[in-house]
PDB file of N, CA, C and O in Angstrom:
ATOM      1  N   UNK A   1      52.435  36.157  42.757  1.00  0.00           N
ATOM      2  CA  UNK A   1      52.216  37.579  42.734  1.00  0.00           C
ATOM      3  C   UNK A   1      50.836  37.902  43.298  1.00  0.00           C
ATOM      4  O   UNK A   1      49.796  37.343  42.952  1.00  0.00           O
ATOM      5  N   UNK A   2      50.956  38.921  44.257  1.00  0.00           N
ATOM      6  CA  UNK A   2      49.502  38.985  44.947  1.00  0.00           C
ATOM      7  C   UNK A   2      48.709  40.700  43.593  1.00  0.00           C
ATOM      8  O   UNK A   2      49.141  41.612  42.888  1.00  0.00           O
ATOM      9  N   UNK A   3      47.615  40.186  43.973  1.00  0.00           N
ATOM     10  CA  UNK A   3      46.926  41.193  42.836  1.00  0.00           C
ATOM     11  C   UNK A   3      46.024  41.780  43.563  1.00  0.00           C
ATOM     12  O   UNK A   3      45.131  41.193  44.173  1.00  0.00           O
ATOM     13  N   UNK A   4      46.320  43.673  43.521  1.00  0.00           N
ATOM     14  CA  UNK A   4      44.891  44.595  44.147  1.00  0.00           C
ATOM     15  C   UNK A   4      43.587  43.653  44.159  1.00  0.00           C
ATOM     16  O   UNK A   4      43.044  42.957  43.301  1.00  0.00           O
ATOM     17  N   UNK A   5      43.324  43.935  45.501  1.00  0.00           N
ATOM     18  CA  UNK A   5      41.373  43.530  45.483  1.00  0.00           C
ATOM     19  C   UNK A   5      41.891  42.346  45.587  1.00  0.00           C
ATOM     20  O   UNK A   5      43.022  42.820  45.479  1.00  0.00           O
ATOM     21  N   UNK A   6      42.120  41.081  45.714  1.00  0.00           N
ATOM     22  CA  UNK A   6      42.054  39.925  45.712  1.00  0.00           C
ATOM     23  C   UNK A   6      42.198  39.711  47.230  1.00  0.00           C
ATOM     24  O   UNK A   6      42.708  40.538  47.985  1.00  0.00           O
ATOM     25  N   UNK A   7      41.827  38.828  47.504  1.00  0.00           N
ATOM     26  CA  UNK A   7      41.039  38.137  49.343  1.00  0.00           C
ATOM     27  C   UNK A   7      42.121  36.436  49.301  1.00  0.00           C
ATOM     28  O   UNK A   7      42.383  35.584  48.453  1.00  0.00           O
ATOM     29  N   UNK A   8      42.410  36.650  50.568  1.00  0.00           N
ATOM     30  CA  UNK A   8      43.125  35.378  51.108  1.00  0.00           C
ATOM     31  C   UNK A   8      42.466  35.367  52.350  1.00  0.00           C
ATOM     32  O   UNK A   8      42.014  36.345  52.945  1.00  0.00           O
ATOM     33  N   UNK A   9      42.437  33.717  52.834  1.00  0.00           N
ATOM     34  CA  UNK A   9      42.127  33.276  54.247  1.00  0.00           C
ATOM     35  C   UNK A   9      43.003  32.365  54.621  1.00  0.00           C
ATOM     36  O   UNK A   9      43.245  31.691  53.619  1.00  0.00           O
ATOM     37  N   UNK A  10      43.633  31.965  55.557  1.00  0.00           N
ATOM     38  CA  UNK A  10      44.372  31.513  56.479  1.00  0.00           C
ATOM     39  C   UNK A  10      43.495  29.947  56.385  1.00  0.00           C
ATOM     40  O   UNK A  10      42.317  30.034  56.731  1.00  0.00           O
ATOM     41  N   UNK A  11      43.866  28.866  56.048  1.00  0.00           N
ATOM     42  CA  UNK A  11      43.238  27.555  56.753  1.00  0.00           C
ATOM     43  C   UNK A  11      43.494  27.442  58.152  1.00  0.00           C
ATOM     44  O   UNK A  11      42.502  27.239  58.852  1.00  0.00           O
ATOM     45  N   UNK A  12      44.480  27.519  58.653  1.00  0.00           N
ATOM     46  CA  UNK A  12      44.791  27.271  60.128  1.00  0.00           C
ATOM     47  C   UNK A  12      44.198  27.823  61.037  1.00  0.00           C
ATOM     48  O   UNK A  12      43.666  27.068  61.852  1.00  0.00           O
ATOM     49  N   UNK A  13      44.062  29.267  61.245  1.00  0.00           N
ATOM     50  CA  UNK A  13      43.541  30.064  61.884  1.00  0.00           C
ATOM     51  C   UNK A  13      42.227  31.200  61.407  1.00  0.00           C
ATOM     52  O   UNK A  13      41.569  31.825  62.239  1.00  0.00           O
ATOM     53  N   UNK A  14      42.033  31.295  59.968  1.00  0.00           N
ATOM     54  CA  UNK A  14      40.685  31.767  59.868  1.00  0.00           C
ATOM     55  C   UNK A  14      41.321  33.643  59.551  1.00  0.00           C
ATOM     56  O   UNK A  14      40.631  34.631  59.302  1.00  0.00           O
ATOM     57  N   UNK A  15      42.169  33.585  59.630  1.00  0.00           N
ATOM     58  CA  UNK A  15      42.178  34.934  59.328  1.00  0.00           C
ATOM     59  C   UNK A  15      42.151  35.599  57.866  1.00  0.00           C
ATOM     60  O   UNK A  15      43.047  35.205  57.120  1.00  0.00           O
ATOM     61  N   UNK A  16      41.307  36.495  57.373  1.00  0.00           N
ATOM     62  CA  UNK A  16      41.192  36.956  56.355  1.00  0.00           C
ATOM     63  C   UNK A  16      42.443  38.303  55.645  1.00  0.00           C
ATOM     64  O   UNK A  16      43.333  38.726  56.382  1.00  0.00           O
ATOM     65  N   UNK A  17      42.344  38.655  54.636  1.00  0.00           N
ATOM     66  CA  UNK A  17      43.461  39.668  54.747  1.00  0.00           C
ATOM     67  C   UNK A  17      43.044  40.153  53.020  1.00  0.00           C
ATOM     68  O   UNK A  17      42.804  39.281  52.185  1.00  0.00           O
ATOM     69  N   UNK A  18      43.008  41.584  52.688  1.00  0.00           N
ATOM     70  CA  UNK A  18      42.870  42.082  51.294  1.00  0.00           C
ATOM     71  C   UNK A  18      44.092  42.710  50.784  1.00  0.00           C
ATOM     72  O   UNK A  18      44.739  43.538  51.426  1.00  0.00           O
ATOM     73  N   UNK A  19      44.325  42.381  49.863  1.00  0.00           N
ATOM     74  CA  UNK A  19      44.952  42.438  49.146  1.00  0.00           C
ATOM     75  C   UNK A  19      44.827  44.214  48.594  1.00  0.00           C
ATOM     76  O   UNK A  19      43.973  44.646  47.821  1.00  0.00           O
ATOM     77  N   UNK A  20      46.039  45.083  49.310  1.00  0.00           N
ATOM     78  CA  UNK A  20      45.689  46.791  49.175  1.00  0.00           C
ATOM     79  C   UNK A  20      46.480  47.000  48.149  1.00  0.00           C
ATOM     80  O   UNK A  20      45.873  47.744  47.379  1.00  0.00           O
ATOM     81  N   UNK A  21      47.910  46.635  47.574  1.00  0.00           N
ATOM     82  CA  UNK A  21      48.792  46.844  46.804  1.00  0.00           C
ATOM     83  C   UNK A  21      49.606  45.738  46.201  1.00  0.00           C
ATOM     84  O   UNK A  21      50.304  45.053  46.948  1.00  0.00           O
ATOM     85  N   UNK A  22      49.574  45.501  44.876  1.00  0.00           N
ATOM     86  CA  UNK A  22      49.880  44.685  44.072  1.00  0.00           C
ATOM     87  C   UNK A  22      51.181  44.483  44.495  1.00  0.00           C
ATOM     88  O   UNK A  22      51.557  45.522  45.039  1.00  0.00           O
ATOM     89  N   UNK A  23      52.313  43.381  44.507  1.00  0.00           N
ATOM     90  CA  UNK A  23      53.324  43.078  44.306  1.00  0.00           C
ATOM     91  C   UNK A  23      53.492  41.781  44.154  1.00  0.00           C
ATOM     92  O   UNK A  23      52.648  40.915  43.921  1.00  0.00           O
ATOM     93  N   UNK A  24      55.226  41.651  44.374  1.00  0.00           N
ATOM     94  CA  UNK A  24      55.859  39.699  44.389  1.00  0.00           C
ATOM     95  C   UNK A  24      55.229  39.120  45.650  1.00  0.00           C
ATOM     96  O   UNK A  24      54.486  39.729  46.420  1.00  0.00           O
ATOM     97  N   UNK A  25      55.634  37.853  45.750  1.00  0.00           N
ATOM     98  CA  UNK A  25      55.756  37.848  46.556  1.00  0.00           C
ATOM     99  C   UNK A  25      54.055  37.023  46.907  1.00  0.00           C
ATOM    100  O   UNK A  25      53.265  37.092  45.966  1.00  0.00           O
ATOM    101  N   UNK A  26      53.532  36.259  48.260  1.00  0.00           N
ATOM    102  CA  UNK A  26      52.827  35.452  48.847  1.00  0.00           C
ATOM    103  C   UNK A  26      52.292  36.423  49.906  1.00  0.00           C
ATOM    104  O   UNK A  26      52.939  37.384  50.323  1.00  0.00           O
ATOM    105  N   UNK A  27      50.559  35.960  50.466  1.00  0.00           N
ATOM    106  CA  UNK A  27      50.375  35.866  51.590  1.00  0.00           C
ATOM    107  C   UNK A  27      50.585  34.940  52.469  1.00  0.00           C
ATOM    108  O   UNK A  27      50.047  33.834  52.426  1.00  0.00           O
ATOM    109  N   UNK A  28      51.569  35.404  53.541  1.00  0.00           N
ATOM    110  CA  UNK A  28      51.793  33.878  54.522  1.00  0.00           C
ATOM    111  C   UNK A  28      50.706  33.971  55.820  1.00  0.00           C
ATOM    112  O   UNK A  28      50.007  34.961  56.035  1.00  0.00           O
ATOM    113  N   UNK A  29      50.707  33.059  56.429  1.00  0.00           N
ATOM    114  CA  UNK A  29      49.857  33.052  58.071  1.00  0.00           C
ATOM    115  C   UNK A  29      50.346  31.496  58.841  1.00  0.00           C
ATOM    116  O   UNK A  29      50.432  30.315  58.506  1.00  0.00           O
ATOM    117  N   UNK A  30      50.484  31.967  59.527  1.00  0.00           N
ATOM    118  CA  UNK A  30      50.706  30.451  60.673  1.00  0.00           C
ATOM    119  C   UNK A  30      52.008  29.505  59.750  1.00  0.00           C
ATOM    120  O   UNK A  30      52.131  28.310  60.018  1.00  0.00           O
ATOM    121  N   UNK A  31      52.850  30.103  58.766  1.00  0.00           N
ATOM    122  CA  UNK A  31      53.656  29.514  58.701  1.00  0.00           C
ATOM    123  C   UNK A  31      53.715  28.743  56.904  1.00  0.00           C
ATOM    124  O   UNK A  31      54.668  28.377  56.215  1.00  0.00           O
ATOM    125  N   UNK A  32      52.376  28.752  56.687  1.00  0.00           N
ATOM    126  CA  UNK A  32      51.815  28.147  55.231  1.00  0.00           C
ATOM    127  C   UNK A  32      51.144  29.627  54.063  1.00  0.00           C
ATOM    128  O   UNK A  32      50.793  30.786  54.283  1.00  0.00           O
ATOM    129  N   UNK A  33      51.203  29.107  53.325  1.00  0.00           N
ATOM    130  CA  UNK A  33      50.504  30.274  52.322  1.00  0.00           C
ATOM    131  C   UNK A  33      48.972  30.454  52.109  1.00  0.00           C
ATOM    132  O   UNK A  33      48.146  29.663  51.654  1.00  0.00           O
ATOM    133  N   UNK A  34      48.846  31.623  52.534  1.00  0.00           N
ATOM    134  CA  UNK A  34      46.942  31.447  52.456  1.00  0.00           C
ATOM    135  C   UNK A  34      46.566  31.300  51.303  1.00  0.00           C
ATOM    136  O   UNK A  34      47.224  31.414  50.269  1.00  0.00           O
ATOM    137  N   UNK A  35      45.037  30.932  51.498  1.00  0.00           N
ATOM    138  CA  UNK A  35      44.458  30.364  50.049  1.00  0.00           C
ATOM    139  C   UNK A  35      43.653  31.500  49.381  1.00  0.00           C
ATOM    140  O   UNK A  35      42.696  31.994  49.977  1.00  0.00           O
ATOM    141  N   UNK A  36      43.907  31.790  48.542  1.00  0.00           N
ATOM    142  CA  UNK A  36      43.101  33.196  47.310  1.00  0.00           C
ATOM    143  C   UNK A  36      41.447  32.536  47.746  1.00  0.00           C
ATOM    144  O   UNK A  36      41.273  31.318  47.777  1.00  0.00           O
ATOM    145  N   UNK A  37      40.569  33.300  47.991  1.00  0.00           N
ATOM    146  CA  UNK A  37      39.190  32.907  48.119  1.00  0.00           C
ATOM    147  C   UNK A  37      38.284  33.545  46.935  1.00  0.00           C
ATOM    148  O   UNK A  37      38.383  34.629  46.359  1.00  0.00           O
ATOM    149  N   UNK A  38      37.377  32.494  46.782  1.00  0.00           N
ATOM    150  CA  UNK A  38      36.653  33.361  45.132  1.00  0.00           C
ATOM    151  C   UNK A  38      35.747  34.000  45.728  1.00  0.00           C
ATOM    152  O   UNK A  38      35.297  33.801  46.857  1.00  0.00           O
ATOM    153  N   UNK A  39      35.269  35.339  44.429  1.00  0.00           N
ATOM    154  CA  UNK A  39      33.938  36.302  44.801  1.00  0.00           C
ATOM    155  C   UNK A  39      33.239  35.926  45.314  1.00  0.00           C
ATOM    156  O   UNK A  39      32.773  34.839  44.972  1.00  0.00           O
ATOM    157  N   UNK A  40      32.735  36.630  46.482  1.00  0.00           N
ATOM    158  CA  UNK A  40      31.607  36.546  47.146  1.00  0.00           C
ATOM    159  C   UNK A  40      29.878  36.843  45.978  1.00  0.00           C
ATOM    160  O   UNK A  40      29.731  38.014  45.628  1.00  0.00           O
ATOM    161  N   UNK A  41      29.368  36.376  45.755  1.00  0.00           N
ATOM    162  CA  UNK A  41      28.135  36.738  44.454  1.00  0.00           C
ATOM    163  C   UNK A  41      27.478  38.105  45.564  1.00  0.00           C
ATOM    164  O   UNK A  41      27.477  38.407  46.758  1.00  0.00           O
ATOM    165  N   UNK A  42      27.005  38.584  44.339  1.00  0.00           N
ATOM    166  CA  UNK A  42      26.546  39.943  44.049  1.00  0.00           C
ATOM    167  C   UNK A  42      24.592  39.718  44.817  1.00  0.00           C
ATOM    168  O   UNK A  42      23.879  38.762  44.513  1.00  0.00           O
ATOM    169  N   UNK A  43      24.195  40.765  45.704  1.00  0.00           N
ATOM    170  CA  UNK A  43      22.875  40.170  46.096  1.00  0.00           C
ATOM    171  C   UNK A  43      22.549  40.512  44.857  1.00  0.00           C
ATOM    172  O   UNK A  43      23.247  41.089  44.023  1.00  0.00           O
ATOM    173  N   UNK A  44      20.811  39.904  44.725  1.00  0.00           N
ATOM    174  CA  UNK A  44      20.124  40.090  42.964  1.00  0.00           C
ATOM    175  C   UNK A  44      19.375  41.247  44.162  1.00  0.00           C
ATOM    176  O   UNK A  44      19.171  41.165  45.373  1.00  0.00           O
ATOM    177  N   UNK A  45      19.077  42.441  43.011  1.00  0.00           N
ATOM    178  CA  UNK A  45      18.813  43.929  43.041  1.00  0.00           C
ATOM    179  C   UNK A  45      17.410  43.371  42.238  1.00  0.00           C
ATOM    180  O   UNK A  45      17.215  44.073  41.246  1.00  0.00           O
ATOM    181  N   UNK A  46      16.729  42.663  42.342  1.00  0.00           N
ATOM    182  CA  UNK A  46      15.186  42.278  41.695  1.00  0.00           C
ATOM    183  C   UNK A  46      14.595  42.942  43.078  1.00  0.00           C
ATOM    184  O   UNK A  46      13.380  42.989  43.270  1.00  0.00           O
TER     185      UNK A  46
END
């Protein structure tokens, strides 16, 4: 199940893709399932 806000990238080809609307269902690319990528960190606001 893909979930609002959540980020996939493509291993094969590099392509990124966001996640706009929750449903079933996979991100595919080049044939394989992209990989969920974790948060990018927050800059420190010091």
């Amino acid at each position: 199940m893909n979930q609002l806000g959540k980020r996939f990238k493509c291993q094969a080809c590099g392509t990124e893709v966001l996640c706009t609307k929750a449903g079933e269902g996979s991100a595919v690319c080049c044939n394989q399932e992209m990989e969920l990528q974790q948060p990018r960190p927050l800059p420190s606001s010091d």
